[in-house]
GUFI-597264 format. One record per residue (C-alpha): residue number from 0; z, x, y. Coordinates in steps of 0.02 Angstrom, whole numbers. Layout:
REM GUFI-597264
{atom NUM; {Z; X; Y}}
...
//
This chain:
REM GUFI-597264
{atom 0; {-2628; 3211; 10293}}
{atom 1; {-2521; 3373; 10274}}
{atom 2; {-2470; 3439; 10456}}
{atom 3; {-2365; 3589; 10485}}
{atom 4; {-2318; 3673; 10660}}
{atom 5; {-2281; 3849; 10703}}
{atom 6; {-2175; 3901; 10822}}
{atom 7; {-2084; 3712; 10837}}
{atom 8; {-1921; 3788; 10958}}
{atom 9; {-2044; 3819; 11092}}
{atom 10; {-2116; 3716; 11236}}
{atom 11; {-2270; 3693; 11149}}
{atom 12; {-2197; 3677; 10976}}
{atom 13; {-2079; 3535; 11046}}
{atom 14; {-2240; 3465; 11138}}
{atom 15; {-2328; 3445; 10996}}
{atom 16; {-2176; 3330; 10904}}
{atom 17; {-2187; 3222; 11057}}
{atom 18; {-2384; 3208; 11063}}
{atom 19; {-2413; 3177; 10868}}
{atom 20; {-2286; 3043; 10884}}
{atom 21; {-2351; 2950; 11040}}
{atom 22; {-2529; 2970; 10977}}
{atom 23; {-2501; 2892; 10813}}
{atom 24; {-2572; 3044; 10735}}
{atom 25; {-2609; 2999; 10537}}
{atom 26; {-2498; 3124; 10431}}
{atom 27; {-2391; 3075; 10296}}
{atom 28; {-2296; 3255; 10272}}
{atom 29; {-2241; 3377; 10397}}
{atom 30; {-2176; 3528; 10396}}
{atom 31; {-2091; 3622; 10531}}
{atom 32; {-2112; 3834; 10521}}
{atom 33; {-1993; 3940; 10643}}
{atom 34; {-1900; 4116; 10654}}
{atom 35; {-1748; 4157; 10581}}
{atom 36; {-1672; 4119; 10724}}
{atom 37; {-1736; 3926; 10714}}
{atom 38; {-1740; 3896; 10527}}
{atom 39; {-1634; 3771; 10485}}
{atom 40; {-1615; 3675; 10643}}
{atom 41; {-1656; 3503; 10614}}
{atom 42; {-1792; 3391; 10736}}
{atom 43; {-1805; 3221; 10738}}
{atom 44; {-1972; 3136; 10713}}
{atom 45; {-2024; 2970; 10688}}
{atom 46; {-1826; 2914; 10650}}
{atom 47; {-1837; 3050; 10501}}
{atom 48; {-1750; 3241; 10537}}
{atom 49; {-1858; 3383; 10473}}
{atom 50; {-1772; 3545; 10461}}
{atom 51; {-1860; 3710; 10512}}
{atom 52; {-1922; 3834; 10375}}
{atom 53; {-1910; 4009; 10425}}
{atom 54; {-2102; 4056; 10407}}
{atom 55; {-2166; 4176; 10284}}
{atom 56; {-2280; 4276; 10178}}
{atom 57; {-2262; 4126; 10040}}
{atom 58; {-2366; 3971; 9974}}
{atom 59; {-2267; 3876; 10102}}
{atom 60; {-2437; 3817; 10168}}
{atom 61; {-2515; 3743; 9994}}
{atom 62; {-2555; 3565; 10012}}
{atom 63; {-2570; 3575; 10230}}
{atom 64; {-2708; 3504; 10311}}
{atom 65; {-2678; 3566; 10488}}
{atom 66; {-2575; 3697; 10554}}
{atom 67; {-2517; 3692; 10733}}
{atom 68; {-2491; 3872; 10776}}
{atom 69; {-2383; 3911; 10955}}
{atom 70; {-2272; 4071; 10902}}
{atom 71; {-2351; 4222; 11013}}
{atom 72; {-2512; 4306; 10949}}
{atom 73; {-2417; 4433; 10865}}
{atom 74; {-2338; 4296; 10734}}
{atom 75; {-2523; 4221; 10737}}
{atom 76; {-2621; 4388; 10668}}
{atom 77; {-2486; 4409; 10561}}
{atom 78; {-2481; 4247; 10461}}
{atom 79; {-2680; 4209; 10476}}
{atom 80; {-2704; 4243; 10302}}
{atom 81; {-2556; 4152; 10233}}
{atom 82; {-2547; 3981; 10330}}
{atom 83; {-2748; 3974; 10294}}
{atom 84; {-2763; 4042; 10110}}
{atom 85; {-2727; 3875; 10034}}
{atom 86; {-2861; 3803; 10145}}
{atom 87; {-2769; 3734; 10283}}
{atom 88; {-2857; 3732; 10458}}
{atom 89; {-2755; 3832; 10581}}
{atom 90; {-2766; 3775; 10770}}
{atom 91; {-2694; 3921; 10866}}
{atom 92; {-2627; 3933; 11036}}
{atom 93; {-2613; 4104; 11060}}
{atom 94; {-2758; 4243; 11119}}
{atom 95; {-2730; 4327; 10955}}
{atom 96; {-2926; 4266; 10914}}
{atom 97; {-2989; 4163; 11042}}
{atom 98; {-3145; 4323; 11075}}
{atom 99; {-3172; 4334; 10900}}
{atom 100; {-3355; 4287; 10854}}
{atom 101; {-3323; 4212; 10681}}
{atom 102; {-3185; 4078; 10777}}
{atom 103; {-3228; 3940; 10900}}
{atom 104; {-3150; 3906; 11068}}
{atom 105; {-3147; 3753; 11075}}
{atom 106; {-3093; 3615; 11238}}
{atom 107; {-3167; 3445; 11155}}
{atom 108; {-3223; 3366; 11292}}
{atom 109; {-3350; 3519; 11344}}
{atom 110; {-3389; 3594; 11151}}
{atom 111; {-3307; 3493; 11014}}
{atom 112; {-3441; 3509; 10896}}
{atom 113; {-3418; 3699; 10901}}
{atom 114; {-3249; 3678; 10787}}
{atom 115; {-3388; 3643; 10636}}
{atom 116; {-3421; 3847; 10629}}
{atom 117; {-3254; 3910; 10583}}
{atom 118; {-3299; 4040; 10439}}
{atom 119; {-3108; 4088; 10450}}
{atom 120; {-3046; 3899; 10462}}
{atom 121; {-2971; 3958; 10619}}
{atom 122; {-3009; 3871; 10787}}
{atom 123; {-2920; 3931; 10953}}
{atom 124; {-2849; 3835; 11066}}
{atom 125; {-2903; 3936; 11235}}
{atom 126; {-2783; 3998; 11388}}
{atom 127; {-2702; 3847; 11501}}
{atom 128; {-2798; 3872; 11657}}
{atom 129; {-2992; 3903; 11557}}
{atom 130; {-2927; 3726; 11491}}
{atom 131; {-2889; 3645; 11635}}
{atom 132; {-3024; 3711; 11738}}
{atom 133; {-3188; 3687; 11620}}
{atom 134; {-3149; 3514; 11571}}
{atom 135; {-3193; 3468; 11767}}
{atom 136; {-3361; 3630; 11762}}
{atom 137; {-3438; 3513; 11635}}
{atom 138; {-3439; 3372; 11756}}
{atom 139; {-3539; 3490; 11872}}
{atom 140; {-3630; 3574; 11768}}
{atom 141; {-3713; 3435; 11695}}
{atom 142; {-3774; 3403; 11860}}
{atom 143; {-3838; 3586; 11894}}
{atom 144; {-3799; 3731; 11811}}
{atom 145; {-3672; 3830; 11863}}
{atom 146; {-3699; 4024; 11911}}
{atom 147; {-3561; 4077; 12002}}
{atom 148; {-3344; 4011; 12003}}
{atom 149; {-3222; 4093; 12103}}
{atom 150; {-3041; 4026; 12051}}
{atom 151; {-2891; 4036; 12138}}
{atom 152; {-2721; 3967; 12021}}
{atom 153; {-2546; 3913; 12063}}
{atom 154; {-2460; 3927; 11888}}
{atom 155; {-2302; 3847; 11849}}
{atom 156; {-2172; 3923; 11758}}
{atom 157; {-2218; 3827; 11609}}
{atom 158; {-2353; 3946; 11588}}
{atom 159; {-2230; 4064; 11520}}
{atom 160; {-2129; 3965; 11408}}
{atom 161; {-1979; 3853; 11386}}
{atom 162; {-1860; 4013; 11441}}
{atom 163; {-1955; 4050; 11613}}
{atom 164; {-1920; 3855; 11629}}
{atom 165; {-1732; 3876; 11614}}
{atom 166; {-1742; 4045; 11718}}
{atom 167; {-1850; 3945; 11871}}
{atom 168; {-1705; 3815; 11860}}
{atom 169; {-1575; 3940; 11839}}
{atom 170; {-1634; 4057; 12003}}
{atom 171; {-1662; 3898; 12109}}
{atom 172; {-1455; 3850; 12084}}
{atom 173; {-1415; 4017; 12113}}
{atom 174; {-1498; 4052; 12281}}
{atom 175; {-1452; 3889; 12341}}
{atom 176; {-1285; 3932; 12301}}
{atom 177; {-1292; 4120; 12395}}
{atom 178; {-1292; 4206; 12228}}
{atom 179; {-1407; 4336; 12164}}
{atom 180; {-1552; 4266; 12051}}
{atom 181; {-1540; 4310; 11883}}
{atom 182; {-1724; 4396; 11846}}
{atom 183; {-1775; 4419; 11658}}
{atom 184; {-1940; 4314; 11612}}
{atom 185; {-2023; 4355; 11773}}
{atom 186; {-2069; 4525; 11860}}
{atom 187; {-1958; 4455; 12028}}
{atom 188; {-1882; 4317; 12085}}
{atom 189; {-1980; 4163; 12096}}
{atom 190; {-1885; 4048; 12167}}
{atom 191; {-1937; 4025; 12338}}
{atom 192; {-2065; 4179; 12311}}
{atom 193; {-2270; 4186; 12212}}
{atom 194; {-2311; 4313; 12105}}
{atom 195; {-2482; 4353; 12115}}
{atom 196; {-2475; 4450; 11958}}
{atom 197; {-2495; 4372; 11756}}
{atom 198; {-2488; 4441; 11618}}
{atom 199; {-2539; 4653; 11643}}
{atom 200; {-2698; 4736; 11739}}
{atom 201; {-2826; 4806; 11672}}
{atom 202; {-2923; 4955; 11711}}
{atom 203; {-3030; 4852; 11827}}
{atom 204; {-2846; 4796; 11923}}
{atom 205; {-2875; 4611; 11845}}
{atom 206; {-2756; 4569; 11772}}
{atom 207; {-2770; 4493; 11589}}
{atom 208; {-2742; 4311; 11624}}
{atom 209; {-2902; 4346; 11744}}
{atom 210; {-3017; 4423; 11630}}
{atom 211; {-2965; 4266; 11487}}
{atom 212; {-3035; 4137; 11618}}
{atom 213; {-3198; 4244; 11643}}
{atom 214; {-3237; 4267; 11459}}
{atom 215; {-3160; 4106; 11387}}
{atom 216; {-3268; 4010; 11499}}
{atom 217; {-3420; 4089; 11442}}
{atom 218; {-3377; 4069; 11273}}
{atom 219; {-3336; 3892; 11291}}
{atom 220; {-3479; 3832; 11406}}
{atom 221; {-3633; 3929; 11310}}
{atom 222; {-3634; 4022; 11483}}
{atom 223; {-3695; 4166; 11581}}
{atom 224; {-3570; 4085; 11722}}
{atom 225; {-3504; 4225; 11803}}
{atom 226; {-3295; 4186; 11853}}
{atom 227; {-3184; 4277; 11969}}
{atom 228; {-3004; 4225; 11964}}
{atom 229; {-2841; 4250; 12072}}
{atom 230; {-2682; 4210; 11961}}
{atom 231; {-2529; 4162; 12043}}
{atom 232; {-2372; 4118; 11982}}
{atom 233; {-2280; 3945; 12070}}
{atom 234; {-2096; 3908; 12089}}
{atom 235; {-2156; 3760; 12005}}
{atom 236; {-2089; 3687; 11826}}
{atom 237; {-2218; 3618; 11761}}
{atom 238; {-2409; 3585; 11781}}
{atom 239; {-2555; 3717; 11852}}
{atom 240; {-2639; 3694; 12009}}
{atom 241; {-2823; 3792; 12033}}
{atom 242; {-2928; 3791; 12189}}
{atom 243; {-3102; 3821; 12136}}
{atom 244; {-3266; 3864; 12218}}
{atom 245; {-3439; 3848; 12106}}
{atom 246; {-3596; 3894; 12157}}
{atom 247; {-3737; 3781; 12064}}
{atom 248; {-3931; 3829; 12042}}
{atom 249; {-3966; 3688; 12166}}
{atom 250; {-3875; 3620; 12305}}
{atom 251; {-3758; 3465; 12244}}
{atom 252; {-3718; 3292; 12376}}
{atom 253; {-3523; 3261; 12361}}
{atom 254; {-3526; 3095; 12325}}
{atom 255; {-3630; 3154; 12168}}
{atom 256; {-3495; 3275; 12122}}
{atom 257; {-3371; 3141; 12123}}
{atom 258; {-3454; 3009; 12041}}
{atom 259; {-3482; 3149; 11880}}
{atom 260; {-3295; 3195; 11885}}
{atom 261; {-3246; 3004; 11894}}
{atom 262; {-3371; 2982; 11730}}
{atom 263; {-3304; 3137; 11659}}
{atom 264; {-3185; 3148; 11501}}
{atom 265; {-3004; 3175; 11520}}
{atom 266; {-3013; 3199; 11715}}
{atom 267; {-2963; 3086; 11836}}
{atom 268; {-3025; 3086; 12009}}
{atom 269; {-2885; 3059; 12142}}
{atom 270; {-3000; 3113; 12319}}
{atom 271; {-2970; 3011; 12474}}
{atom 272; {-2952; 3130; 12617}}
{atom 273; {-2907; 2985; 12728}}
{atom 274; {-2742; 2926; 12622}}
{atom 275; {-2708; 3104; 12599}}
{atom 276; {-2719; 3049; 12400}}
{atom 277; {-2742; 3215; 12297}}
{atom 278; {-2680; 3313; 12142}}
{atom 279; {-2521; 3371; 12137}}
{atom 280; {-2398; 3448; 12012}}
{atom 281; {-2251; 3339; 12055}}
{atom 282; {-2366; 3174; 11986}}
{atom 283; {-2474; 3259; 11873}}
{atom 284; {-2337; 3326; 11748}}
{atom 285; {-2337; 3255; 11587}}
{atom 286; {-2497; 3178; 11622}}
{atom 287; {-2632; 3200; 11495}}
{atom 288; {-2800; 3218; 11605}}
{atom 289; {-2850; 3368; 11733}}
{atom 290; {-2841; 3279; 11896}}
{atom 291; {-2975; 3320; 12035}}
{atom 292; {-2983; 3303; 12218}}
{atom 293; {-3021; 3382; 12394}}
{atom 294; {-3209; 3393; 12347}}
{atom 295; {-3305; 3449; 12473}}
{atom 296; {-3455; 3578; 12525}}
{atom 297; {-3426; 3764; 12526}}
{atom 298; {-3464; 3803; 12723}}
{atom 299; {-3494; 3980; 12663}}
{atom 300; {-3641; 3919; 12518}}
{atom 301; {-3782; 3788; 12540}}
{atom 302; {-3766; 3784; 12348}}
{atom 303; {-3569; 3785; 12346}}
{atom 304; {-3451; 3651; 12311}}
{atom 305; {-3276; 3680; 12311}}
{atom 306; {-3120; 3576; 12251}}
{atom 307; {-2949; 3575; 12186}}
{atom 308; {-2871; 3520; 12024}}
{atom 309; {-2692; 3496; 11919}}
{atom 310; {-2671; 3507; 11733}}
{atom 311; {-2490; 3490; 11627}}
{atom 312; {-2505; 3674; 11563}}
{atom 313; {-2399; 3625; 11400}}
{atom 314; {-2521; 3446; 11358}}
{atom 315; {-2701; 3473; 11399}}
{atom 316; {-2673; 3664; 11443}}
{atom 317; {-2575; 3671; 11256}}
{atom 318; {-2539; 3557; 11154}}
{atom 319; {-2658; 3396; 11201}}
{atom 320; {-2787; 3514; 11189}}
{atom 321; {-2758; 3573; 10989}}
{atom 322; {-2713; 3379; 10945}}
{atom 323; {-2876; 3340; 11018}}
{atom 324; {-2961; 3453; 10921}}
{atom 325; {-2893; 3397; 10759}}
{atom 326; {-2903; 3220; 10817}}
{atom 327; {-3103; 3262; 10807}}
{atom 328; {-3073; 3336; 10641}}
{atom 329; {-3009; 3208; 10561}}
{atom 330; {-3150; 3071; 10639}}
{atom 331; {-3281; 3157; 10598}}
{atom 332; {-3239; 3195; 10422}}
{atom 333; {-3222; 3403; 10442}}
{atom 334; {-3086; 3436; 10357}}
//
């Protein structure tokens, strides 16, 4: 097995080093693909250092099996053609195609088998909170099916890269220390501040990380489940936090609820109300499962249950997510 990654300087990129190695993850070669900027910089991996190619229109990609794609959807429509012609499968974690008919959107634990149909041998990786959120809808929805989900998230600044990591860190010294916060990645300060803004509005005054968890869930699910989403930025570092309200065809019993999300795939139930045991950020990070808890019935629905949940944005909301995906690959012979 041939691997290469895209886009190996970033958060994701260097996630995806880690996560290959810890999973045992059967390649042979690898290849690392980066900027100008990156190309030549050397990573270790597996006691071995691989040096960064600076990626382009070339044959670079003859002989990969996978490609790991995490360089911006820009890079991503650019180099389709070239990191695929060769017949490599490209994973990609931008939005560059995830609303394209002709590519799956795939989270394996809800739609796996949907990476099959990839005309283009492209298969996107969807946004970080769709991820995190629909791995725990399944759970429910294989109860009942699911009509309505309003969404409320509270996204760290690893949403926005390895930069907006530094900057977080960076603003959170400076305030402490009575200097003005240095504000570049973000829109304002977010040290001791939310942003309920990410990403750009729309003509509708959603922004676009809100419309991506409406139509990505659809896509993913095989759904006429309609979703209404609040995204907020965190002063947090890493892992995303949702509070979600669904509203199922019938009414659902709790203890139901949380037996499915206990059964579920890559979720973990933490929901004791009387140890005050929940999700949160601080525990979840660089976990690899979507952790659930506070279930309870939605006083405002007879049909409404309503909970909260934490994801790592850069594993399952990233980078877990696309090794996944070529994890199921590779068993079931697809390549």
């Amino acid at each position: 097995m041939k691997v290469a990654i895209v886009g190996t300087s970033g958060a994701v990129g260097q996630e995806f080093l880690r996560l290959l190695d810890e999973r045992n993850f059967p390649l042979n070669e690898f290849v690392l693909f980066g900027s100008s900027r990156s190309a030549g910089r050397t990573y270790t991996f597996r006691g071995q250092e691989v040096a960064v190619k600076e990626l382009r229109h070339n044959d670079d990609f003859k002989g990969v099996d996978i490609a790991f794609t995490s360089a911006g959807g820009g890079t991503s429509k650019e180099f389709a053609e070239t990191i695929t012609k060769h017949g490599a499968v490209m994973i990609d974690n931008s939005s560059a195609f995830r609303m394209d008919s002709d590519v799956p959107l795939v989270v394996p634990e809800v739609n796996a088998e949907d990476s099959k149909n990839r005309p283009r041998r492209i298969i996107a990786n969807p946004n970080c909170s769709t991820i995190i959120m629909v791995v725990a809808l399944k759970a429910i929805e294989n109860l009942s099916h699911i009509r309505r989900v309003h969404v409320a998230t509270y996204q760290s600044a690893s949403g926005a890269g390895a930069a907006a990591m530094d900057e977080l860190d960076a603003q959170l010294r400076q305030a402490l220390s009575g200097e003005k916060p240095t504000v570049e990645k973000f829109k304002y300060q977010l040290a001791f501040n939310l942003i309920p803004q990410i990403d750009v509005f729309g003509d509708s005054d959603y922004t676009k990380e809100e419309l991506k968890m409406h139509n990505e869930t659809r896509k993913i699910m095989h759904s006429n489940v309609a979703v209404s989403a609040t995204c907020v930025r965190v002063p947090v570092i890493r892992a995303h936090s949702e509070a979600v309200w669904v509203e199922t065809d019938k009414p659902l019993a709790v203890e139901d609820v949380r037996s499915a999300i206990s059964a579920a795939s890559g979720v973990t139930l933490a929901d004791n109300p009387a140890s005050s045991t929940y999700p949160m950020p601080l525990f979840v990070a660089n976990k690899d499962d979507v952790y659930v808890g506070r279930i309870r019935k939605d006083l405002a629905n007879p049909n409404g249950i309503t909970f909260w949940l934490v994801g790592d944005q850069i594993r399952k909301g990233a980078a877990l997510n696309a090794v996944q995906i070529a994890e199921y690959l590779i068993k079931n012979s697809l390549l």
